[in-house]
N, C-alpha and C positions, 0 to 999 in steps of 0.2 A: 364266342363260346368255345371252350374245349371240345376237342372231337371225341375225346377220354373222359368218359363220365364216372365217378363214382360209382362203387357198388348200389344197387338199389336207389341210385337215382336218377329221373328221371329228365329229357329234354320236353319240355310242353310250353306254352304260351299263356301267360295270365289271363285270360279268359277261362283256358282249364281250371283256375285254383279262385277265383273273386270275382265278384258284380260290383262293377261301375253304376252307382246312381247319379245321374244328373241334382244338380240343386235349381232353383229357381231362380227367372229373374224377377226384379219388380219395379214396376211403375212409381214417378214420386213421389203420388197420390197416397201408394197404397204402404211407404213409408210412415208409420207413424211415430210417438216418443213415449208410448207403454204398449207393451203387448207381451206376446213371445217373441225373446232378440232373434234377431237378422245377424246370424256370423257372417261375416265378409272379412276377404284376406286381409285385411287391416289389423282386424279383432285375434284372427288366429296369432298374429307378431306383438300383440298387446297393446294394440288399439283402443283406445278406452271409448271414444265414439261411436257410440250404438246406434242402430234406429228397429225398429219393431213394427210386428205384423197381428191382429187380430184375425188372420183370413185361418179356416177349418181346412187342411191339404191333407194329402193321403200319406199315411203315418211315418210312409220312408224318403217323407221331404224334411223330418227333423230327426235331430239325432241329440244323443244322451253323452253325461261322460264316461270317456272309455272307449268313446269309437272314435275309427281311423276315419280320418277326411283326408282329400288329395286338394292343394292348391293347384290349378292345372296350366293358371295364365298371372302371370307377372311375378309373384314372389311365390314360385314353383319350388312343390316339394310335399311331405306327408306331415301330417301332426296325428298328433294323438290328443284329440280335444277335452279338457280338464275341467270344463264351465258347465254351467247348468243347459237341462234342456233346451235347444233353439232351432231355429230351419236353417240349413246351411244356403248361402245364396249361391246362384249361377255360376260362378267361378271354382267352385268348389264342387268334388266328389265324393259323397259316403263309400267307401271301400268297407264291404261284404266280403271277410274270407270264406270262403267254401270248406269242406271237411278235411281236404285234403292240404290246406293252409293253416300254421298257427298264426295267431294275429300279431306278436310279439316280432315275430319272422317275418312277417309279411312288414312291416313298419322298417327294419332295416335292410330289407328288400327294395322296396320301395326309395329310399333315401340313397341305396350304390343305384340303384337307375340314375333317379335324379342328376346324381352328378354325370351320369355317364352322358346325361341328355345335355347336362351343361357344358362339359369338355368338349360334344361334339359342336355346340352351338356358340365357341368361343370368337368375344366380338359382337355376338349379335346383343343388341340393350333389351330386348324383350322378347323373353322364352316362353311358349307354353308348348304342350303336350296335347295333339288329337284323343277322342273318346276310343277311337278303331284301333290310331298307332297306339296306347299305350295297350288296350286290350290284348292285339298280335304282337307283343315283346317279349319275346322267347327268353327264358331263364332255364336252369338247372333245377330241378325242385330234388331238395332230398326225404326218405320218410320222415312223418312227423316230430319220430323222436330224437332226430338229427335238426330237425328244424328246433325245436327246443332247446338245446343245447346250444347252439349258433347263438340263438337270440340271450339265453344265460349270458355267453361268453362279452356278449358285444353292450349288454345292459352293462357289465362291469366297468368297462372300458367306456361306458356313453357315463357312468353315474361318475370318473375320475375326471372326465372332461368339465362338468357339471360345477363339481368341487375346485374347480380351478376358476370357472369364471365365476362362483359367488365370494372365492378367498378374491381376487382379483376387483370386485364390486366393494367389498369392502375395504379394500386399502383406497378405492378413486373416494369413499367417502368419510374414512374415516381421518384422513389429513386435515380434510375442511373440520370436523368435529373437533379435533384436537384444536385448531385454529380459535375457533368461538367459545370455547374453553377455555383457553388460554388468555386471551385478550378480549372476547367478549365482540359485538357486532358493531363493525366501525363506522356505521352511518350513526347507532344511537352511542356509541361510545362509553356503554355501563359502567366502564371502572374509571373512567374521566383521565384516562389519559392527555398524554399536553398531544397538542396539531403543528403540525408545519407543513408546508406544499412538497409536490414530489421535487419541482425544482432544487428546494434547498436541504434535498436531504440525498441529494443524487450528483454526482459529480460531471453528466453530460447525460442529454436525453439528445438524440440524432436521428433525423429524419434518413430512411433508406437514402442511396441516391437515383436518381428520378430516370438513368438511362437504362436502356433494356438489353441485357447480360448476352456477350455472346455466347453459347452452351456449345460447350464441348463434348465428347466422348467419356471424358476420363483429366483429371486435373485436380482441380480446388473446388470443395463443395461452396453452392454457391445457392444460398437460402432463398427459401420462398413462403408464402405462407402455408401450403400445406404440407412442410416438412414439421409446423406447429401442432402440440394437441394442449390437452387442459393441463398446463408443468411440466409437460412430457415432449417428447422429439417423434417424428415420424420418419422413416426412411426409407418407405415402400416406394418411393418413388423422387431420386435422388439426380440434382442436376449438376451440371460443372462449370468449371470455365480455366481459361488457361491460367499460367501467373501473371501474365502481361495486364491480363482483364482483373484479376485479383489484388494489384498493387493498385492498379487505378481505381477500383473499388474502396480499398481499405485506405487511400489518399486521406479522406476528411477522418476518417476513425476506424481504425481497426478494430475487430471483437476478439473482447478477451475474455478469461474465463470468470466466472462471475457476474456478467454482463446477462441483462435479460433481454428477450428478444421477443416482442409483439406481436402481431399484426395489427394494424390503420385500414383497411378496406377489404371487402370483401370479406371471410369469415373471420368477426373479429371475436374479441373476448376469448383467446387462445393467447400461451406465452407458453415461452421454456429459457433454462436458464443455461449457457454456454458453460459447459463442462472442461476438467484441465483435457490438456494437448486436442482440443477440437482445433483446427484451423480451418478458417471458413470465412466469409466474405456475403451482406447482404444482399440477398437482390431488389427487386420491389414491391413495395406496400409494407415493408416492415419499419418499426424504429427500436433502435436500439437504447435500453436504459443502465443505466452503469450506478449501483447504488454507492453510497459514501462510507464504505463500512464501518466508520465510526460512529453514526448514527444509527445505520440502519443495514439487517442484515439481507442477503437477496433473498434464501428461500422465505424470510417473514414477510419483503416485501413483493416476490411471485403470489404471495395465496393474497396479499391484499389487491395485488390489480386484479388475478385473478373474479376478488370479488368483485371490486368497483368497477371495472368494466366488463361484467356479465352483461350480454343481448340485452337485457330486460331493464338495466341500469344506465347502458352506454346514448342512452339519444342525445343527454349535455353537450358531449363532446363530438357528436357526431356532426359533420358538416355536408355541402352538395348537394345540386337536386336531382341528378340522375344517376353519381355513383358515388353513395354515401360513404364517409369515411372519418376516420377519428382526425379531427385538430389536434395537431402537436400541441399549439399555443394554449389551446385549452387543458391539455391533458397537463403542462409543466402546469396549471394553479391547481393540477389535484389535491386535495386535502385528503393529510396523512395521517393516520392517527400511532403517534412514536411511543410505545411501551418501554421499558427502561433492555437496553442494550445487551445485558444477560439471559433474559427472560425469550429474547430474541433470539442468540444465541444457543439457548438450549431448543429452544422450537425448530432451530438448524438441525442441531443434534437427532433430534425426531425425527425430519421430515426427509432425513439422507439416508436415516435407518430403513424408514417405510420405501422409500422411493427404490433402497436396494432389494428389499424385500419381495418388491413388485418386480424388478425387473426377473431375479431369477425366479419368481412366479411365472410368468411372462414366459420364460424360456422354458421354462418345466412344462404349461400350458401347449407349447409347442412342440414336444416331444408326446405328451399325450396324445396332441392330434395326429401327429404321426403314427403313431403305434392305433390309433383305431381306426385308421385309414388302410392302413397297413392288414390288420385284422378284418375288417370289413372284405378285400378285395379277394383274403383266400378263403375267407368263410362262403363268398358264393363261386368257388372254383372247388371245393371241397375238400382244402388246404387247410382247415383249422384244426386242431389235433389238441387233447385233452392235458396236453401240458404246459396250455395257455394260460390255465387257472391262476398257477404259484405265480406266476410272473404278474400278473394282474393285481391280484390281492398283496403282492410286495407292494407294488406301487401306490395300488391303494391305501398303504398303513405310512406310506412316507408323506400322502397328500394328509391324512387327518393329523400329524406333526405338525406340518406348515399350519392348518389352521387353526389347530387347537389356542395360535396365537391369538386368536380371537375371541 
């Protein structure tokens, strides 16, 4: 805390400004499949698995929507519950702001703790929050109409972040739409397209190789499957190896651009497609597929593995009894279904457009978080000052541009 308070505000402990109500536990007896829902922290992240309570409890065991709940153990943090009346379960707190709290305030209040609890708690896999410690957590409180204000500022700044991941939601879905629009659903094959297997419309499908990478500090990126997402690349967490390891890696085939790149085990149903001047080298559990681009184009044939080896699709091909994995040999008799070569083409055209479209979404998304990260940390130091406005509402008129493409 600063030692330098704002004017008229003041240092006190959340106990001074909200009441903590405990939620219940229940027996799994007393679990039923009608009644009044049972919110549990599953349901506050959009858990669709209910179960329900007939039991009569005393009226500030359920809550309405519009009020603040606290998750206090596992996926820690505040919501602001949107659903119809229910009992919040044992995990969860009803947060009571008191007179001298706005509730708007007290919600991104609550959310700079959180992290501050998670910063301090880095490394540990399971946070929660005591009923006492979160009660004695000294804050800054400013008067109410500076808490108003705060929370105006930071709603702008939470509603830009907002607009970034439903523009962002709709490019991860509207690529597949464009898809089954275009060519129609390749298991029933509506427009009757002709077939050929991936074998003979790929000019080399290659199994990783099977030794385990030496990783280095710093070198040649050196793939793994969770460097995979759905078309997309991941790089949060990126490994190496020298060129020694790299030449001997890319001996049986080197990856080049165009080349799509799997995973065979462990989370499968994930590809992306090797982009120009990547150099990079497989590690393990991946296979590399190289389409024949006179047949067939890659980003047409990314969205069809895509499909055909979704979770829920991939058991054919999957082999092992203890660590399940896709057969090559099965996957080269995939059946393909080949629309005519232009049609494919222009589907490229599309999906390089949207794929750009997303990345600097992507990066735009990440300056937003910044900037209300940023905003959040001087708003409870008393650092937010009323010429945060223009600059918000710019930004907010340059995200309704981006999406109006939709």
């Amino acid at each position: 805390m600063n030692s330098k308070l704002p004017q008229n505000w003041k240092l006190v402990k959340l106990t001074d400004c909200l009441t903590l109500i405990n939620g219940r536990a229940y027996l799994q007896h007393e679990l039923l499949n009608e009644g009044t829902p049972i919110i549990r922290i599953q349901n506050l992240n959009g858990g669709q698995r209910w179960y329900y309570s007939n039991l009569n409890l005393p009226e500030n065991k359920y809550c309405e929507k519009g009020d603040l709940l606290f998750a206090w153990s596992a996926t820690f943090g505040p919501y602001q519950w949107q659903g119809e009346r229910g009992i919040y379960h044992y995990h969860i707190w009803k947060v009571l702001p008191k007179q001298n709290l706005d509730k708007n305030f007290a919600y991104y209040l609550l959310q700079w703790i959180t992290e501050s609890v998670k910063g301090k708690a880095h490394g540990i896999s399971m946070v929660h929050m005591t009923k006492s410690g979160m009660e004695n957590w000294e804050i800054q409180l400013p008067p109410l109409p500076e808490q108003k204000r705060i929370a105006e500022v930071l709603d702008k700044a939470d509603a830009l972040r907002e607009k970034r991941r439903l523009a962002l939601q709709k490019l991860d879905t509207l690529l597949q739409s464009v898809f089954l629009e275009m060519f129609g659903d390749p298991v029933k094959n509506p427009k009757g397209w002709g077939k050929s297997t991936l074998s003979e419309c790929t000019e080399k499908i290659v199994d990783c190789p099977h030794s385990t990478p030496i990783w280095q500090n710093d070198g040649i990126i050196c793939l793994r499957t969770s460097n995979l997402g759905y078309g997309e690349w991941n790089w949060d967490d990126t490994r190496y190896v020298s060129f020694d390891d790299y030449q001997q890696r890319i001996s049986r085939s080197s990856v080049e651009s165009g080349d799509i790149i799997l995973s065979r085990e462990g989370t499968v149903g994930v590809a992306a497609i090797v982009e120009a001047n990547m150099k990079i080298c497989m590690g393990q559990r991946l296979v590399q597929v190289r389409p024949d681009e006179r047949k067939i184009s890659s980003e047409y044939l990314l969205r069809l593995l895509l499909f055909e080896l979704a979770p829920e699709k991939i058991s054919t091909f999957m082999v092992g009894s203890t660590s399940k994995h896709i057969n090559v040999g099965q996957l080269r008799k995939l059946p393909i279904m080949l629309p005519p070569i232009d049609m494919q083409k222009k589907f490229n055209r599309i999906s390089l457009n949207i794929r750009r479209l997303k990345k600097n979404l992507t990066a735009s998304f990440s300056n937003i978080e910044n900037l209300f990260q940023s905003l959040q940390q001087r708003a409870f130091k008393g650092e937010l000052f009323s010429n945060e406005f223009p600059a918000i509402e710019s930004q907010d008129e340059k995200v309704w541009q981006q999406t109006s493409l939709f």
